[in-house]
N, C-alpha and C positions, 0 to 999 in steps of 0.2 A: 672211440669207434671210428675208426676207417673205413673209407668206401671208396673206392680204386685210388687209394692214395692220396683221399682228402678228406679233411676234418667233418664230419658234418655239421660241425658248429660254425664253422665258416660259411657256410652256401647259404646259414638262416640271417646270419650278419647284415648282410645289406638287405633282406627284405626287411628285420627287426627295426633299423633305420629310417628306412622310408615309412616304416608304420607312425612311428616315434613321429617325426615331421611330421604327417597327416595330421594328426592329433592336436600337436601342438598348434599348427595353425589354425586346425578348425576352433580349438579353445579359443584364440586370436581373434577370430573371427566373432565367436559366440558372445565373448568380456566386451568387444565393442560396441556389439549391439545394442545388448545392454544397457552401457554407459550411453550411449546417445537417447535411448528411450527412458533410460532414468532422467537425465538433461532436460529433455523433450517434456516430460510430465512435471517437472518442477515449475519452468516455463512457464508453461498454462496453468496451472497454479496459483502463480504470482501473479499473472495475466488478470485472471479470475478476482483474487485479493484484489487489488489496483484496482479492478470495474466496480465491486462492490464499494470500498473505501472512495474514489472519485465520489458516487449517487452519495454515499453518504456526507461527505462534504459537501456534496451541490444540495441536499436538502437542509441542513441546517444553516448553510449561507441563507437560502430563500426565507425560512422560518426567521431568521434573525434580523435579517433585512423588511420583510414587514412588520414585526416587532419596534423595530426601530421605529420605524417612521409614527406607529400608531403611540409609543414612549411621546415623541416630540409633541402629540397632539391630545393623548388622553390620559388621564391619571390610571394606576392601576385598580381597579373595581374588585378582579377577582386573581386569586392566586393561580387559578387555575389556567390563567391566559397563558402562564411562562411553561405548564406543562409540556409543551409537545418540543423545548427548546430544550430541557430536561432532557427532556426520554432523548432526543437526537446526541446528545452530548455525552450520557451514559454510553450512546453506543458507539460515542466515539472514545472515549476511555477505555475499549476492550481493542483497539487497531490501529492508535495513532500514537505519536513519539511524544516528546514530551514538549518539544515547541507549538504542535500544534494545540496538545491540550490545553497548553498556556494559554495559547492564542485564542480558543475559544473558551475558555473560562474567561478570560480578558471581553469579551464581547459580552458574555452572558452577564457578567457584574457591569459592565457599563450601561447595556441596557435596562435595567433590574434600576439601577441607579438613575435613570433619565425617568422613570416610571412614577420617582417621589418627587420628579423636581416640576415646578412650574408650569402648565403648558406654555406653549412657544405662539407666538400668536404670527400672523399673516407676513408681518412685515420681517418679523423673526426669523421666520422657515423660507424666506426669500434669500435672506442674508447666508442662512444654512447652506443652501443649496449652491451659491452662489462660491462659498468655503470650499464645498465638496468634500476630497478626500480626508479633511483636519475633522471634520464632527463624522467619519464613517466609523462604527464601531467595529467593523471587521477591516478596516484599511488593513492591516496585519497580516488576516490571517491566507489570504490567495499566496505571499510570500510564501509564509511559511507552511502552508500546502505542497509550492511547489519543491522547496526542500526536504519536505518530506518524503513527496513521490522518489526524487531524485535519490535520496541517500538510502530508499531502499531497493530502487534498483540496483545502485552500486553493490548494496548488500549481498541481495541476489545474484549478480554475475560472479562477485569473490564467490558467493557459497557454494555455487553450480562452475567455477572452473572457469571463468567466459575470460 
């Protein structure tokens, strides 16, 4: 079809074109978004994970730490004192790597283990204290806490692209 001597396929050429580009970049536009708000929700996420895991290691430090001290000075009476050491440990076996679970199974049997042995008398738990980090049964595991946080961040920015 001719129309005063030009194609009409020709005249739709460049607007076809320019349509094509629109498109294209508006898709460009739209995949970034996207990707940043995919990123962005991962993020906070991990962010999230991180606060939860932190509380939960800050309370089973607390629980093992007067654990501890009560190991040095009274015998075990009832099984049920180490419960609540338990249940924090359980729930760190569903979110932690495996140096920390070491680490705190390393604490849980050392205390568990101070529990059958002799109380420590006055002059003893002076000398203890005095030792510090050699008689702490968590000396360990703040290390390997903070490798832990660390290598899943690392984790996290490989997964998310960072």
């Amino acid at each position: 079809m001719n129309y005063v001597g030009i194609d009409i396929h020709k005249r739709y050429r460049p607007g076809k074109r320019r349509l094509a580009g629109s498109l294209l970049g508006g898709s460009a536009s739209v995949a970034t978004a996207w990707v940043t708000q995919r990123t962005s929700n991962k993020r906070k996420q991990f962010q999230a994970d991180f606060t939860r895991r932190e509380a939960l290691y800050g309370q089973f430090i607390s629980e093992c730490s007067a654990h501890a001290l009560h190991s040095y000075e009274q015998s075990l009476d009832k099984s049920e004192k180490l419960l609540s050491i338990y249940a924090l440990l359980n729930r760190i076996r569903l979110c932690a790597s495996d140096g920390v679970l070491n680490a705190a199974e390393r604490a849980l049997v050392a205390i568990s283990e101070q529990y059958f042995k002799p109380n420590l008398s006055v002059e003893q738990m002076r000398t203890l204290i005095r030792d510090g980090a050699k008689a702490d049964p968590l000396n360990h595991s703040p290390k390997l806490l903070e490798l832990n946080s660390n290598r899943c961040t690392l984790c996290c920015d490989i997964e998310l692209g960072s």
